[in-house]
C-alpha positions as CSV (number, residue, x, y, z in Angstrom):
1,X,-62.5,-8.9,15.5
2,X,-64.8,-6.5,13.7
3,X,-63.3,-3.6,15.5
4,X,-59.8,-4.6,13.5
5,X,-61.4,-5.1,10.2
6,X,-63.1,-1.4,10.7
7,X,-59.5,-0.3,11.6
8,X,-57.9,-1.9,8.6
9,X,-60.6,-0.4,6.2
10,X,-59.5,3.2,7.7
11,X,-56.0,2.6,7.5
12,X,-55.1,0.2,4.5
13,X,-56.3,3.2,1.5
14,X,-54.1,5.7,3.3
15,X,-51.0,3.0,3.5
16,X,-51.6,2.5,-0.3
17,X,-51.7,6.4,-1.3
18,X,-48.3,7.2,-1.9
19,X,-48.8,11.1,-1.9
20,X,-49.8,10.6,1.7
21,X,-46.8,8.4,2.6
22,X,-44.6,11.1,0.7
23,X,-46.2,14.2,2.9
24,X,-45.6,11.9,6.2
25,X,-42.0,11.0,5.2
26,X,-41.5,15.0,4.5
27,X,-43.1,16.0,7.7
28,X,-41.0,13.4,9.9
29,X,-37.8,14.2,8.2
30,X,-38.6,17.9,8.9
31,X,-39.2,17.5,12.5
32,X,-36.5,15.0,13.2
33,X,-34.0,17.3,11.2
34,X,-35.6,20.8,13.4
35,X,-36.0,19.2,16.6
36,X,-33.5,16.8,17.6
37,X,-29.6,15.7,16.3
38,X,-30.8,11.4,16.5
39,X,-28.7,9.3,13.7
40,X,-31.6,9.0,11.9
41,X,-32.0,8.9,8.0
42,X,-35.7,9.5,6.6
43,X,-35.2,8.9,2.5
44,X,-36.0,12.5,0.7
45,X,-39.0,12.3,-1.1
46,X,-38.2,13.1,-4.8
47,X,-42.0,13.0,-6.2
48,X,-45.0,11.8,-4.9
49,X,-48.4,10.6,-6.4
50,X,-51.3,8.4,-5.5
51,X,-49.5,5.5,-7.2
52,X,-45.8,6.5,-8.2
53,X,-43.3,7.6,-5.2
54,X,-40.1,8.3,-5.4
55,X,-37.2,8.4,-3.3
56,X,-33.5,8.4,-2.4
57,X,-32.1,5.4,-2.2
58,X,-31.0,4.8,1.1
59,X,-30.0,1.2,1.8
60,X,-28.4,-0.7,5.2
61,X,-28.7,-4.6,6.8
62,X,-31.9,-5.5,9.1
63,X,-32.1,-4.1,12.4
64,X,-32.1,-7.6,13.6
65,X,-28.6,-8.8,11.8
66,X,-26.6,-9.4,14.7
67,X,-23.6,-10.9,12.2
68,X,-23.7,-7.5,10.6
69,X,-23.8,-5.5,14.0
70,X,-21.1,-7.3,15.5
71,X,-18.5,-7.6,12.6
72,X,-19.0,-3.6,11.9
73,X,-18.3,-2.8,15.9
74,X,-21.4,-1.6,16.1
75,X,-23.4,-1.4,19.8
76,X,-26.2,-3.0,20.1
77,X,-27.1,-1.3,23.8
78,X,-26.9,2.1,21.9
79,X,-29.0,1.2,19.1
80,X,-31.3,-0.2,21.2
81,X,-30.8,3.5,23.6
82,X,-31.5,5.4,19.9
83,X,-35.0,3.3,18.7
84,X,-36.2,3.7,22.4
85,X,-35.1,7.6,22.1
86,X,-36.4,7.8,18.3
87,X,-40.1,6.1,18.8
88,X,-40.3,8.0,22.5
89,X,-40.3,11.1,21.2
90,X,-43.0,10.6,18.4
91,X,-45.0,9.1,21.0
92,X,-44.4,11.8,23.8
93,X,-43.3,15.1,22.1
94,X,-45.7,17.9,21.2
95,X,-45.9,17.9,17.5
96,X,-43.9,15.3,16.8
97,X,-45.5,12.5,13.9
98,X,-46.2,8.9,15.0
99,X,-45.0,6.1,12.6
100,X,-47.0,3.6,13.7
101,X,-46.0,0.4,11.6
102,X,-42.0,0.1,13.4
103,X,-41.6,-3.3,12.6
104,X,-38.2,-5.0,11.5
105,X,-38.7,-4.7,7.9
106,X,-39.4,-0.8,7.9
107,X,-36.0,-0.2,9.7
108,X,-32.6,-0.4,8.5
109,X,-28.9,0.1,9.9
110,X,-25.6,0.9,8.5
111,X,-22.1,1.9,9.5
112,X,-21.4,4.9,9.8
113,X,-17.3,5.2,10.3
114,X,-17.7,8.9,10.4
115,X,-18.7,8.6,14.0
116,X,-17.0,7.7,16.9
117,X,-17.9,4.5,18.8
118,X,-20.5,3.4,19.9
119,X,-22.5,5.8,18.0
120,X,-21.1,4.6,14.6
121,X,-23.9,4.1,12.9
122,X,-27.0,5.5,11.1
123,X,-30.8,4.5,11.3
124,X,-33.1,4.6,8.1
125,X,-36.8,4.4,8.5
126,X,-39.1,3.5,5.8
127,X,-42.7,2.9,5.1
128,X,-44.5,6.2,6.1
129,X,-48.0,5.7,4.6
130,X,-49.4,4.7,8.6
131,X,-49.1,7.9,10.4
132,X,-51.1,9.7,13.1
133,X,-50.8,13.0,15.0
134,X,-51.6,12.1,18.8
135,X,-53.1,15.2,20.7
136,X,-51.6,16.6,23.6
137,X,-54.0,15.3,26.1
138,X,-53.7,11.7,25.1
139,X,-49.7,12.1,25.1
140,X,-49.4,13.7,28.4
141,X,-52.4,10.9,29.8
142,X,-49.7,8.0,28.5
143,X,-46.8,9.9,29.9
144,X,-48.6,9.8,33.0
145,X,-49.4,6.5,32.6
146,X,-46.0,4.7,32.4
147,X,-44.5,7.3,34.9
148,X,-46.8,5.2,37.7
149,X,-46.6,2.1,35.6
150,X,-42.4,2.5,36.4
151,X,-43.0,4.1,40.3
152,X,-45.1,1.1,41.0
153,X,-48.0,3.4,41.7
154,X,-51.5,1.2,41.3
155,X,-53.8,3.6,42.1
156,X,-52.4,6.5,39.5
157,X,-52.0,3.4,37.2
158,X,-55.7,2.2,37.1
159,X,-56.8,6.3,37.0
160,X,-54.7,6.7,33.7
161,X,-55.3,3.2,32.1
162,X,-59.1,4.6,32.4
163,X,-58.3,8.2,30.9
164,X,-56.2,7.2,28.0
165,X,-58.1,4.0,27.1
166,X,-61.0,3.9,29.0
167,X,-59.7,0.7,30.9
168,X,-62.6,-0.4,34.2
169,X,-60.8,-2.6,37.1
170,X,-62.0,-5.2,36.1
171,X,-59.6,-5.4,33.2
172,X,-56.7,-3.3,34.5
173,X,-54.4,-5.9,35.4
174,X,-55.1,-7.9,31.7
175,X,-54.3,-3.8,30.3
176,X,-51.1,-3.7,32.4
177,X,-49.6,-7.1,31.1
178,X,-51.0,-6.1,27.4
179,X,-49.1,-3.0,27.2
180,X,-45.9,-4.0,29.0
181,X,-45.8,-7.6,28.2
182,X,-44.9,-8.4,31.6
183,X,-46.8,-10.0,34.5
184,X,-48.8,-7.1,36.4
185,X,-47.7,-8.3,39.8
186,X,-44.0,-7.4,38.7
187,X,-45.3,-4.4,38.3
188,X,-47.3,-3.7,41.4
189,X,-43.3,-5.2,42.8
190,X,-41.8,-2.4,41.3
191,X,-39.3,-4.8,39.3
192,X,-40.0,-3.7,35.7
193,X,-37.1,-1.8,35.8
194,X,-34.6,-4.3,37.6
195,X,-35.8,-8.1,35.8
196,X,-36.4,-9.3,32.5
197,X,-39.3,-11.3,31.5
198,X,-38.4,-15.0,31.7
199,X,-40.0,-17.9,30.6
200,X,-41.6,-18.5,34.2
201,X,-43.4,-14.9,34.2
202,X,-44.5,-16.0,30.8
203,X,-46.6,-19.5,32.3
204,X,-47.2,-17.0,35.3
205,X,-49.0,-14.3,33.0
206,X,-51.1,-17.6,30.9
207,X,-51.9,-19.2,34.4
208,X,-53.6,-15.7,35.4
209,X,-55.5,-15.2,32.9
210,X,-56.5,-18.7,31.5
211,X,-55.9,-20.5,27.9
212,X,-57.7,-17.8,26.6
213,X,-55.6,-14.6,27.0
214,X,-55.3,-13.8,23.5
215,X,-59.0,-13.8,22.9
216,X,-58.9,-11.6,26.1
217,X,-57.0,-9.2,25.1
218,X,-58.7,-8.9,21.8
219,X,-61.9,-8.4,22.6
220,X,-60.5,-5.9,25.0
221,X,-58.7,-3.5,22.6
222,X,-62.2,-3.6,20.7
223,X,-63.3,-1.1,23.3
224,X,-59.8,0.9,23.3
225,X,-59.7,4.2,21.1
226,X,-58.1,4.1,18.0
227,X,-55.2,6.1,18.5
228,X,-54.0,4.1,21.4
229,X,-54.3,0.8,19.4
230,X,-51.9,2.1,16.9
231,X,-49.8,3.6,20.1
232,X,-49.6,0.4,21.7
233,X,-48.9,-1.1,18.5
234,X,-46.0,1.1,18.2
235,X,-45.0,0.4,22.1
236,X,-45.4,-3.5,21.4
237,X,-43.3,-3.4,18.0
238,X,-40.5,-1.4,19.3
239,X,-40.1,-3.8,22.3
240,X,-39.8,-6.7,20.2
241,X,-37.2,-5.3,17.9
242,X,-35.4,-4.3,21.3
243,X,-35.6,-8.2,22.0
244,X,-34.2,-9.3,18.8
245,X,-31.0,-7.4,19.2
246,X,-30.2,-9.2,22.1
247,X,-28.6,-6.4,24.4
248,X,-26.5,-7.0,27.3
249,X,-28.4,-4.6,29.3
250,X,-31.3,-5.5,30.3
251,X,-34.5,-3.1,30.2
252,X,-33.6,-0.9,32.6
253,X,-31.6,2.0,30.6
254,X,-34.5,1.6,28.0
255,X,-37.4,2.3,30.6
256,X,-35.6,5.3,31.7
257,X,-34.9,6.4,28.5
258,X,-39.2,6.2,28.4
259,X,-39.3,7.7,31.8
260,X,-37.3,10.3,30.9
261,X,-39.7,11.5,28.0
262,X,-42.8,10.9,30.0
263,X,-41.8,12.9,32.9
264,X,-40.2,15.6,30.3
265,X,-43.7,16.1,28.6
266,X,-45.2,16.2,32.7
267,X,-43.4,19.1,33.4
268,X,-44.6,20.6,30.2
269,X,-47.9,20.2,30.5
270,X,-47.2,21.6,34.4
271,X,-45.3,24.5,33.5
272,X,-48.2,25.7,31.5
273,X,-50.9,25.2,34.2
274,X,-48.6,27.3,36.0
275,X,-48.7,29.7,33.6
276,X,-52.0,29.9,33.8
277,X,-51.8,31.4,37.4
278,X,-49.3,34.2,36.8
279,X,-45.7,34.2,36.1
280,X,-44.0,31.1,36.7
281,X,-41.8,32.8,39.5
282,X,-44.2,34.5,41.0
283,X,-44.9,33.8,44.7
284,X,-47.9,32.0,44.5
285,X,-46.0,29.5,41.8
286,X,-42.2,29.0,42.4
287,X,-42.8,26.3,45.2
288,X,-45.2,24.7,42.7
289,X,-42.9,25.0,39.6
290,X,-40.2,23.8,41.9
291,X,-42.0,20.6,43.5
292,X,-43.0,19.9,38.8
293,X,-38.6,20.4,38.3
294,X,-37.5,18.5,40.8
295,X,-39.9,15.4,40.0
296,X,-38.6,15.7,36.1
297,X,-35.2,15.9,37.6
298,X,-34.8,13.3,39.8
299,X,-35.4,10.6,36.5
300,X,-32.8,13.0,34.5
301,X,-30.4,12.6,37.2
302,X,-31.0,8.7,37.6
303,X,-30.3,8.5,33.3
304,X,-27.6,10.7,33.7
305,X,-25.7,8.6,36.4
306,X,-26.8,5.2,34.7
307,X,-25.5,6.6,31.3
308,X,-21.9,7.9,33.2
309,X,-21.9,4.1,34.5
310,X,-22.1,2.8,31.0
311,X,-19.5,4.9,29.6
312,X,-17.0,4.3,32.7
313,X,-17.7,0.7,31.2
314,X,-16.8,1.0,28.4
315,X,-13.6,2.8,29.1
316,X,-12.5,0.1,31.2
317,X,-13.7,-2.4,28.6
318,X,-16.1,-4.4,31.1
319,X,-18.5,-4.9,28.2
């Protein structure tokens, strides 16, 4: 465990200076505000010193109060579809600031009747002190990552569990349950997408690996860079507030929504390797550019059509 106590000693002084968590909260309320139109509320920071920060006063109910969801009308499947969209883009976009401490008691959720259903609602984050600002390399390695995690590809799966977290394979299939928190076999099944993790998968996963899994996966992530803990820490805390709303669902909308971003932040990085080689519709490039579109499309088009199916449900009130 000394690799955590090293990482706590790095982290904890910078949690507990407040003029740091009031530049982060600044930053992400910038960015969120510039970049994208999410109901999200980041308190405006009034003042901030090393010990003294202040703030709006933004209040709402747990993320997890289902009583307070359900008697305000308020989805659940789309507040699970706006944290998976929220935490996806500070994980995958270019410039975009990672919180990386998502758990229940730093998010809050309140009605919002100023919006039509089922988007009445508003999401405030709190707690900004435990920031980081992934490089582009590591973002686009991850994006590659879960793009063959969710196409069942093993091969591109054990090459980019290697380049984002140094991962052998010899521990690639302990990696693959660690980050999804599902069996690797359903993965190598391509079912991520299609089943939910039952109790079965769960005595599945511990008869795999032995008694012993959490010590496993422990002394594993001793070897894992930094910034990919607290990544996977994100990953691992916004899945488990998706669980505790209790969405009719399923995972599927949710991995697509994180297949959408990783393939989105693909074509980026393509786009500019392209550039590298002359305009992007220059002879040489248009078949390659094309071949980079239509492989970001073809996950766009599958969220749009699942998204018009939901909606279509809706309307007919199947829900």
């Amino acid at each position: 465990m000394e690799w955590l106590s090293q990482e706590m000693d790095y982290s904890l002084p910078q949690e507990l200076d407040f003029a740091l968590e009031g530049k982060n909260a600044t930053a992400a309320r910038k960015y969120f505000g510039e970049n994208t139109n999410f109901p999200l509320i980041i308190p405006k920071v009034m003042s901030a010193m090393r010990r003294i920060l202040v703030m709006d006063l933004v209040s709402g109910a747990r993320i997890d109060n289902l009583e307070y969801l359900d008697s305000h009308q308020i989805s659940r499947d789309e507040v699970s579809a706006t944290l998976a969209r929220i935490f996806n883009t500070m994980i995958f976009a270019s410039g975009a600031p990672l919180h990386c401490d998502p758990h229940g008691g730093n998010i809050a959720i309140r009605h919002n009747p100023n919006r039509r259903q089922p988007y009445n609602f508003d999401l405030i984050l709190y707690d900004h002190g435990l920031y980081r600002m992934p490089e582009d390399k590591v973002r686009r390695d991850y994006a590659k990552l879960w793009l063959a995690v969710i196409d069942a590809d093993e091969p591109a799966m054990r090459k980019y569990a290697y380049e984002v977290a140094g991962i052998s394979d010899e521990h690639f299939p302990l990696f693959a349950s660690a980050i999804t928190g599902r069996d690797y076999r359903v993965l190598l099944r391509n079912e991520i997408t299609t089943s939910e993790r039952d109790s079965k998968e769960r005595e599945d996963i511990n008869s795999v690996f032995g008694e012993d899994f959490v010590e496993q996966i422990v002394k594993m992530l001793g070897d894992v860079p930094r910034i990919i803990l607290l990544i996977l820490k994100t990953n691992d805390l916004t899945r488990s507030l998706d669980e505790s709303l209790q969405t009719r669902l399923g995972p599927i909308r949710n991995f697509l929504i994180l297949a959408k971003f990783a393939s989105r932040t693909v074509w980026e990085e393509k786009k500019e390797q392209i550039r590298r080689h002359g305009h992007l519709f220059s002879p040489g490039n248009w078949v390659r550019l094309f071949e980079a579109w239509f492989s970001f499309a073809r996950v766009e088009a599958k969220l749009f059509v699942y998204e018009r199916y939901l909606s279509v449900r809706r309307h007919l009130h199947l829900d």
